[in-house]
C-alpha positions in Angstrom: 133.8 -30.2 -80.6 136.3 -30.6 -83.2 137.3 -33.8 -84.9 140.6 -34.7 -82.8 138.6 -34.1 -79.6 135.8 -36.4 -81.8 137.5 -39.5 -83.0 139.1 -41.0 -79.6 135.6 -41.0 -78.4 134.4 -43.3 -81.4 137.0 -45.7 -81.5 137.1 -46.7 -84.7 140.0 -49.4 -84.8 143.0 -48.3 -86.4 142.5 -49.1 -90.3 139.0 -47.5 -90.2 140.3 -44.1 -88.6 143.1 -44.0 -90.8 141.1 -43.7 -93.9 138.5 -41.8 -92.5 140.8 -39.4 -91.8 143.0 -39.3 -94.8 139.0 -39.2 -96.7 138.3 -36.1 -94.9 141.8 -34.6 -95.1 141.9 -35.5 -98.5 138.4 -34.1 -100.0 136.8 -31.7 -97.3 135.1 -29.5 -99.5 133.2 -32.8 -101.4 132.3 -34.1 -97.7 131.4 -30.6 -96.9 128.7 -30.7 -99.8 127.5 -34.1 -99.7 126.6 -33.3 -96.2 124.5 -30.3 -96.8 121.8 -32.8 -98.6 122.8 -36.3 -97.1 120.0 -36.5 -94.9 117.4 -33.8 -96.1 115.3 -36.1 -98.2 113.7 -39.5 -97.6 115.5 -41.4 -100.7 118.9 -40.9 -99.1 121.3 -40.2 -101.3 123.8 -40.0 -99.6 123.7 -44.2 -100.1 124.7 -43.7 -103.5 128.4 -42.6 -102.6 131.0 -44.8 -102.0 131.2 -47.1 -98.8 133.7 -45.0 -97.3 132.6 -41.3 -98.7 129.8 -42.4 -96.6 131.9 -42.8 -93.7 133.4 -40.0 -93.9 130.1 -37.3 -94.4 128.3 -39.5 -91.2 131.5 -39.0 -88.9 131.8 -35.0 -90.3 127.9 -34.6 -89.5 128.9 -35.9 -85.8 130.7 -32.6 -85.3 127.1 -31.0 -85.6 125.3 -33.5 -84.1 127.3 -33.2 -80.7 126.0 -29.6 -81.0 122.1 -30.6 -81.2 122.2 -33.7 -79.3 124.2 -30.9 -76.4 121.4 -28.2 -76.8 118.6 -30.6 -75.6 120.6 -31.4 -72.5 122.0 -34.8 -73.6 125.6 -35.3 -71.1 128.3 -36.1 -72.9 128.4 -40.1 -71.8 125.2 -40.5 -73.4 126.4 -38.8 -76.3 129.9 -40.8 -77.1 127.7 -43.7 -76.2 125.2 -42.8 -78.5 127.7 -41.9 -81.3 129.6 -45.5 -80.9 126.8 -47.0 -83.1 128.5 -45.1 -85.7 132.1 -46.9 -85.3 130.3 -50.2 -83.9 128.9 -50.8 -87.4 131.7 -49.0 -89.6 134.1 -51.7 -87.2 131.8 -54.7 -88.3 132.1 -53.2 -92.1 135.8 -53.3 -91.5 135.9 -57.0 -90.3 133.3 -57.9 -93.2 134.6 -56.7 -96.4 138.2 -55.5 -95.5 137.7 -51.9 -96.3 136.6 -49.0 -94.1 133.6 -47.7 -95.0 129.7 -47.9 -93.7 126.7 -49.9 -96.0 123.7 -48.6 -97.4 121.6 -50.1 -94.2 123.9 -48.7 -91.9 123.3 -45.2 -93.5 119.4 -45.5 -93.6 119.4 -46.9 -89.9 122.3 -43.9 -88.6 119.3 -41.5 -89.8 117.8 -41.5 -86.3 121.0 -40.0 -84.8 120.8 -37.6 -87.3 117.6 -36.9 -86.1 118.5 -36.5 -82.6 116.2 -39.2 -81.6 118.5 -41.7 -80.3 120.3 -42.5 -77.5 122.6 -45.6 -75.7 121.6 -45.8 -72.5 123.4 -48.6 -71.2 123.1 -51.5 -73.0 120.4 -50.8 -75.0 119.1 -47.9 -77.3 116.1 -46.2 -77.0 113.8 -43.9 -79.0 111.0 -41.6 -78.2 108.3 -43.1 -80.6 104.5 -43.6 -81.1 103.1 -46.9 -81.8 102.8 -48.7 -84.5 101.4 -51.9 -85.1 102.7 -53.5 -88.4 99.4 -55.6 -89.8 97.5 -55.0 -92.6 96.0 -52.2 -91.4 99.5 -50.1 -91.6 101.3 -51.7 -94.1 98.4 -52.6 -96.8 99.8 -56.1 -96.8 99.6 -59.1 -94.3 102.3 -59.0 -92.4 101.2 -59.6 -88.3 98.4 -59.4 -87.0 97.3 -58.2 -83.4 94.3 -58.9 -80.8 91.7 -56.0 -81.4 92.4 -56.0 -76.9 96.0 -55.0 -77.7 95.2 -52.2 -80.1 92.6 -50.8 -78.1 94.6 -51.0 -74.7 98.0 -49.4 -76.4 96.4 -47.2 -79.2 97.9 -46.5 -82.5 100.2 -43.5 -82.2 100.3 -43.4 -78.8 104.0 -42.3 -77.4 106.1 -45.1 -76.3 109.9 -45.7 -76.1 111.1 -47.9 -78.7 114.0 -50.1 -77.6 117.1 -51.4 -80.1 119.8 -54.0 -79.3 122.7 -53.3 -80.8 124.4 -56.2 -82.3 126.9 -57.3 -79.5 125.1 -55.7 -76.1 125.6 -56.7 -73.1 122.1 -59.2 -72.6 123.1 -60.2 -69.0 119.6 -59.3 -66.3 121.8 -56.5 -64.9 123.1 -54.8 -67.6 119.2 -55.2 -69.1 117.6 -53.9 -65.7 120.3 -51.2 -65.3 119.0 -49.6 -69.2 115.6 -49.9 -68.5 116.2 -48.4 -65.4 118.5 -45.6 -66.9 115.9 -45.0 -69.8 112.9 -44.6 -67.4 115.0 -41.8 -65.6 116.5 -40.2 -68.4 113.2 -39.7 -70.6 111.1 -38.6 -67.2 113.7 -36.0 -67.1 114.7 -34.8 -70.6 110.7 -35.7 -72.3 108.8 -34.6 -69.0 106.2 -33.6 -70.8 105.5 -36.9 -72.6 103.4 -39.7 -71.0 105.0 -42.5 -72.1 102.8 -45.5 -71.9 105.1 -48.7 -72.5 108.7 -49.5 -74.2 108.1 -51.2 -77.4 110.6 -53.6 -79.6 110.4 -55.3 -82.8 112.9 -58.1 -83.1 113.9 -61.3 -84.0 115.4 -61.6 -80.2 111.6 -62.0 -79.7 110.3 -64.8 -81.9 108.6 -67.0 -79.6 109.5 -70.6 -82.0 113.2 -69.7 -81.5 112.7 -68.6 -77.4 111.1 -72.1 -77.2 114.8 -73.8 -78.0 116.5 -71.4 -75.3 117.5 -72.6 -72.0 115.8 -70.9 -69.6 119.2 -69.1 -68.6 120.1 -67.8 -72.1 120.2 -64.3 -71.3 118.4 -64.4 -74.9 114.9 -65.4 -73.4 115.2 -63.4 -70.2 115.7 -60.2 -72.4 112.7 -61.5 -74.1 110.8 -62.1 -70.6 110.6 -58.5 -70.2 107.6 -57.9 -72.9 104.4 -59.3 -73.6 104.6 -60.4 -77.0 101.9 -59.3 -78.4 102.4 -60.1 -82.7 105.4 -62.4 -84.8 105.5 -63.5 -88.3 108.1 -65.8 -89.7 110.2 -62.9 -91.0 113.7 -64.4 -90.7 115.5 -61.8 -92.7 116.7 -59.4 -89.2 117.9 -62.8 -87.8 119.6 -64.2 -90.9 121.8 -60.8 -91.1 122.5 -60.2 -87.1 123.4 -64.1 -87.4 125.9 -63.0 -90.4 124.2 -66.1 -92.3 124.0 -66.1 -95.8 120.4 -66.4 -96.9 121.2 -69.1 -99.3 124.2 -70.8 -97.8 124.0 -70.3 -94.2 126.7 -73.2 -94.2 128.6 -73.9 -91.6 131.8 -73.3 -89.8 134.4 -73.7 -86.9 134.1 -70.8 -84.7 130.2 -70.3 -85.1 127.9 -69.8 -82.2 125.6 -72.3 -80.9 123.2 -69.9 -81.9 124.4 -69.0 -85.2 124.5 -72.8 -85.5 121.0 -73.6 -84.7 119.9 -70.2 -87.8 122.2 -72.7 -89.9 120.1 -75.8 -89.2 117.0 -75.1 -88.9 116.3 -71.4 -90.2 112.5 -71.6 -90.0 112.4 -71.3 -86.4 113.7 -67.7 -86.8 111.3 -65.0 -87.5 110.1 -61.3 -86.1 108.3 -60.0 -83.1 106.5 -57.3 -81.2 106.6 -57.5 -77.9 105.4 -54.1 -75.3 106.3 -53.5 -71.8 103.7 -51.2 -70.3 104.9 -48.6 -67.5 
């Protein structure tokens, strides 16, 4: 794989490719070494480089990823789709601030590709995982809390699929079925050895006070209606920045959702969830 066989398949749009490749064209030897050591230890520091230095070492680490992620077996469609996270939030940088380049969140988060533990299936991306239940317990703080049933029917650390929705996906029942159904298949065949026991999400998508506004056709709730949520706390700080609301002046504004709306008005009915979906 080499980069002009690489960047078609993100699609970046045209301002964000531009400078990515002008940034690699322009410095290859300091991308070179900042990605020896961007992702070897926990603290990251490859966050402390400019936004689009950052760009530029995540989209030259694809070139090696492609490798790992095709040594495990992964077909290539799964692999561009995988990879599109990449220019999916580098596009939304774009759009926010005018520049090309990826934020300090994005970085942290595009760890898991790094790690060859993610992958677009569909609408929706999926992990191989063990559970974790965020209480007390786990995080030495009050945060949720969870029937002792729950914990003792789906056991700490036991392997489940974790499930992301990328900002934008495709929420409609089909495309929803069709990635569960794709992610049953593809980790039977590329984790056989693994018992998975249930797909797991945290989300704000899941916070039962906001499903109870919903119509019962927002594709919204019937994303939700495929776990049993099973813990929620009124952690509104995921919702507030998929929402693109500022924390302290939501405001706001023609062209806003009447979702987005709703966050503006009356915040406190957004918050965090877990919900499970045993198979």
């Amino acid at each position: 794989m080499t980069l002009e066989e690489l960047l078609p398949q993100l699609r970046f749009l045209d301002g964000v490719e531009n400078a990515v490749l002008w940034k690699l064209r322009k410095d290859p030897s300091l991308v070179e070494s900042i990605a020896e050591t961007a992702y070897q230890t926990e603290d990251f520091a490859l966050c402390r480089r400019k936004p689009l230095t950052r760009l530029a070492v995540v989209t030259h680490l694809l070139l090696r990823k492609y490798e790992d992620y095709k040594a495990r077996g992964i077909p290539d469609d799964v692999i561009f789709d995988t990879f599109r996270d990449v220019s999916l939030r580098a596009n939304l940088y774009f759009k926010t601030n005018g520049k090309a380049g990826l934020s300090k969140q994005d970085v942290i988060w595009l760890r898991h590709i790094m790690n060859v533990s993610l992958f677009q299936l569909g609408a929706l991306q999926f992990q191989p995982f063990e559970m974790v239940y965020l209480d007390e317990q786990t995080l030495g703080e009050p945060y949720m809390t969870f029937a002792p049933a729950q914990k003792e029917r789906l056991p700490s650390g036991a392997p489940v699929i974790n499930c992301h929705v990328p900002r934008g996906a495709d929420l409609s029942p089909e495309a929803v079925e069709a990635s569960f159904g794709n992610a049953r298949a593809f980790f039977s065949r590329h984790f056989p050895d693994v018992r998975y026991q249930a797909f797991l999400c945290y989300s704000w998508l899941l916070y039962p006070p906001m499903l109870r506004l919903l119509s019962d056709t927002s594709n919204i709730k019937r994303f939700a209606s495929h776990f049993s949520i099973i813990g929620s706390c009124p952690d509104s700080e995921q919702a507030i920045e998929c929402l693109l609301l500022s924390p302290k002046k939501p405001g706001h504004g023609v062209g806003m959702t009447s979702l987005q709306k709703l966050a503006s008005e009356s915040i406190e009915r957004f918050g965090y969830a877990c919900g499970v979906m045993e198979m």
